[in-house]
C-alpha positions as CSV (number, residue, x, y, z in Angstrom):
1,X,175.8,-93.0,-274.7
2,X,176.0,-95.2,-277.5
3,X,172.3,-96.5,-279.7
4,X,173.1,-99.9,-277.9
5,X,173.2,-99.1,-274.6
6,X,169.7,-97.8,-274.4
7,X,167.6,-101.2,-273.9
8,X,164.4,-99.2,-275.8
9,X,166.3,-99.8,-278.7
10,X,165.6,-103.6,-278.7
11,X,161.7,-103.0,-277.7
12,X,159.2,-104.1,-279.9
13,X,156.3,-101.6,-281.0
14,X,153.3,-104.0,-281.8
15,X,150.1,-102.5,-282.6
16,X,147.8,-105.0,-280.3
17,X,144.1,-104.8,-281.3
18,X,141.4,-105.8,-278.8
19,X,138.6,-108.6,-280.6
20,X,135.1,-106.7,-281.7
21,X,132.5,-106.3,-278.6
22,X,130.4,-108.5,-280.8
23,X,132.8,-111.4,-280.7
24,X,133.6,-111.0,-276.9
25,X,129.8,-111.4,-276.3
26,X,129.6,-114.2,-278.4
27,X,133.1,-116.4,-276.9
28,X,131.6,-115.6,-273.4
29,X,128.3,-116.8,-274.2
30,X,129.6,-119.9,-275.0
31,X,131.7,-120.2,-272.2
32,X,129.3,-119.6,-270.0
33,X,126.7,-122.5,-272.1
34,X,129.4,-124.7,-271.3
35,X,129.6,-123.8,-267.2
36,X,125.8,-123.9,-267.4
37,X,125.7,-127.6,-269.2
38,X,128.9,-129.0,-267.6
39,X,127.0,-130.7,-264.9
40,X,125.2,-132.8,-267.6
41,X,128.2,-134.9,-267.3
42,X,127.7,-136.1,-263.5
43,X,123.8,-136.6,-264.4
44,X,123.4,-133.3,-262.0
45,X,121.1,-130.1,-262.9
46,X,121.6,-127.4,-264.8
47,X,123.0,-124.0,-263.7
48,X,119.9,-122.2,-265.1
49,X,121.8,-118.9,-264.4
50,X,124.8,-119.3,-266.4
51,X,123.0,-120.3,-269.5
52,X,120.1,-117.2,-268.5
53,X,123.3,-115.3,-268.5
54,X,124.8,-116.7,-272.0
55,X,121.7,-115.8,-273.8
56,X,121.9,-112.5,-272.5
57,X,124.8,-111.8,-273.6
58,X,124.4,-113.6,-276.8
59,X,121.1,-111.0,-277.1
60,X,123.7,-108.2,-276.5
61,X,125.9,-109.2,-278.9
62,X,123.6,-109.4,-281.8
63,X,121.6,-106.0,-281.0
64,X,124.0,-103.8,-279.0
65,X,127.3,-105.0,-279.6
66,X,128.6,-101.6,-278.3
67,X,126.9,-102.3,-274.4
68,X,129.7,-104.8,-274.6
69,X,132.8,-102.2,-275.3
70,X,133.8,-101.3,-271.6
71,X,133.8,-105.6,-270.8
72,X,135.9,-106.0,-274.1
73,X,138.7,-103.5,-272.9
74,X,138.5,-104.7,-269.5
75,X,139.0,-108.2,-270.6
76,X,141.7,-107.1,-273.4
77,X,143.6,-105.3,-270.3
78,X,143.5,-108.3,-268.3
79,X,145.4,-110.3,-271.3
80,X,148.0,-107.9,-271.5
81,X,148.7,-107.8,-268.3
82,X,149.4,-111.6,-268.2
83,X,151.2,-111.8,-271.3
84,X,153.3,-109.4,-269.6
85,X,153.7,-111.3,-266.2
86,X,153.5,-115.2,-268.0
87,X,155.4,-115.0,-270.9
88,X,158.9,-114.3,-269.2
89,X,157.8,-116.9,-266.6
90,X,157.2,-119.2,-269.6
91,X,160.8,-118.3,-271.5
92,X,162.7,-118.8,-267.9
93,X,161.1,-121.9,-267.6
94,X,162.4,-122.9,-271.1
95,X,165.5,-121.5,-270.2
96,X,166.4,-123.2,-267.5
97,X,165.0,-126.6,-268.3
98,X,166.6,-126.8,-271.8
99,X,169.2,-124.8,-272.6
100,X,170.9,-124.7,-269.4
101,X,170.8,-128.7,-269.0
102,X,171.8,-128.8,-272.4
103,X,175.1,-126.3,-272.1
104,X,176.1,-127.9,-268.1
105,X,176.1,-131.8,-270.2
106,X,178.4,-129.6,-273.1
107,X,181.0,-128.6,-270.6
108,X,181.2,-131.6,-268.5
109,X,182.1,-133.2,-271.9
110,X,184.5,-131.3,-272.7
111,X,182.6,-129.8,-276.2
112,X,182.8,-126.5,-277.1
113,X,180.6,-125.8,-280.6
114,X,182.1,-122.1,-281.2
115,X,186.0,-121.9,-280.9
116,X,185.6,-118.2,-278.3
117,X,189.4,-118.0,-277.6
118,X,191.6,-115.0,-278.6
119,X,194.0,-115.9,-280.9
120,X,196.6,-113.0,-281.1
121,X,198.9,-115.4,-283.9
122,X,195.8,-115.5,-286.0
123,X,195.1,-113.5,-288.9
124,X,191.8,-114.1,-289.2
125,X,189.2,-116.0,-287.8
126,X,187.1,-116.9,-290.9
127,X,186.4,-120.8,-291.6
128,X,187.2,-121.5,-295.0
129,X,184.4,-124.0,-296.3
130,X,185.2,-127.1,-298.1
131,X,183.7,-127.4,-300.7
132,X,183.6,-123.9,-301.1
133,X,179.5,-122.7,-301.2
134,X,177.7,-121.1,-303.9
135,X,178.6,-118.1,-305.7
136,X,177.8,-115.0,-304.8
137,X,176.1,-113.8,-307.9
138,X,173.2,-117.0,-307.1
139,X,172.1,-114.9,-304.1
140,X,170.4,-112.1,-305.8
141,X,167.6,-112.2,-304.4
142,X,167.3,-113.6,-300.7
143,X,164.3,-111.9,-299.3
């Protein structure tokens, strides 16, 4: 079996960090200030208990950031489990609404942008470029 054939070998190995507990407290607080004042908007009352709950956990995050751990990694689960189920919806979606579209229009016209038949009379299939590019020894340093 060749290095190729194995699809590990095109897996990415990203070191993914969860937020601090004291920043999870703090974004949730918030959130949960804006649920509480939300209703503001239609003249209604105030949800006493989400903003009851915000400074709580505003308290939290300021004192005892570490009460907070066991919500962080359940939240930071949560996210990668959607970024695993969402973002190849996301790139099908793409897919098929651009690129697809894009190459079906191609073929109906009759263009083809990469010249894909074998050529057995050919000697080579490199493009010469007119005017010819810049010379190698300008491309020291690339990276």
């Amino acid at each position: 079996m060749s290095r190729l054939d194995s699809h590990e070998n095109f897996a990415r190995k990203e070191d993914v960090k969860s937020g601090s507990n004291r920043s999870f407290g703090l974004v949730f607080a918030a959130l949960f200030v804006i649920v509480g004042l939300w209703p503001l908007i239609n003249a209604e009352p105030v949800r006493i208990w989400f903003l009851v709950f915000a400074a709580l956990l505003a308290v939290i995050a300021f004192t005892a950031p570490k009460l907070l751990g066991p919500l962080n990694r359940v939240w930071f689960l949560f996210g990668l489990l959607l970024q695993k189920i969402v973002s190849p919806i996301i790139m099908a979606l793409l897919f098929f609404t651009t690129v697809t579209p894009i190459a079906l229009i191609m073929r109906a016209l009759g263009k083809r942008p990469l010249p894909l038949e074998f050529d057995p009379k050919s000697e080579s299939y490199w493009i010469e470029r007119e005017p010819p590019g810049p010379e190698p020894e300008t491309m020291t340093r690339q990276f």
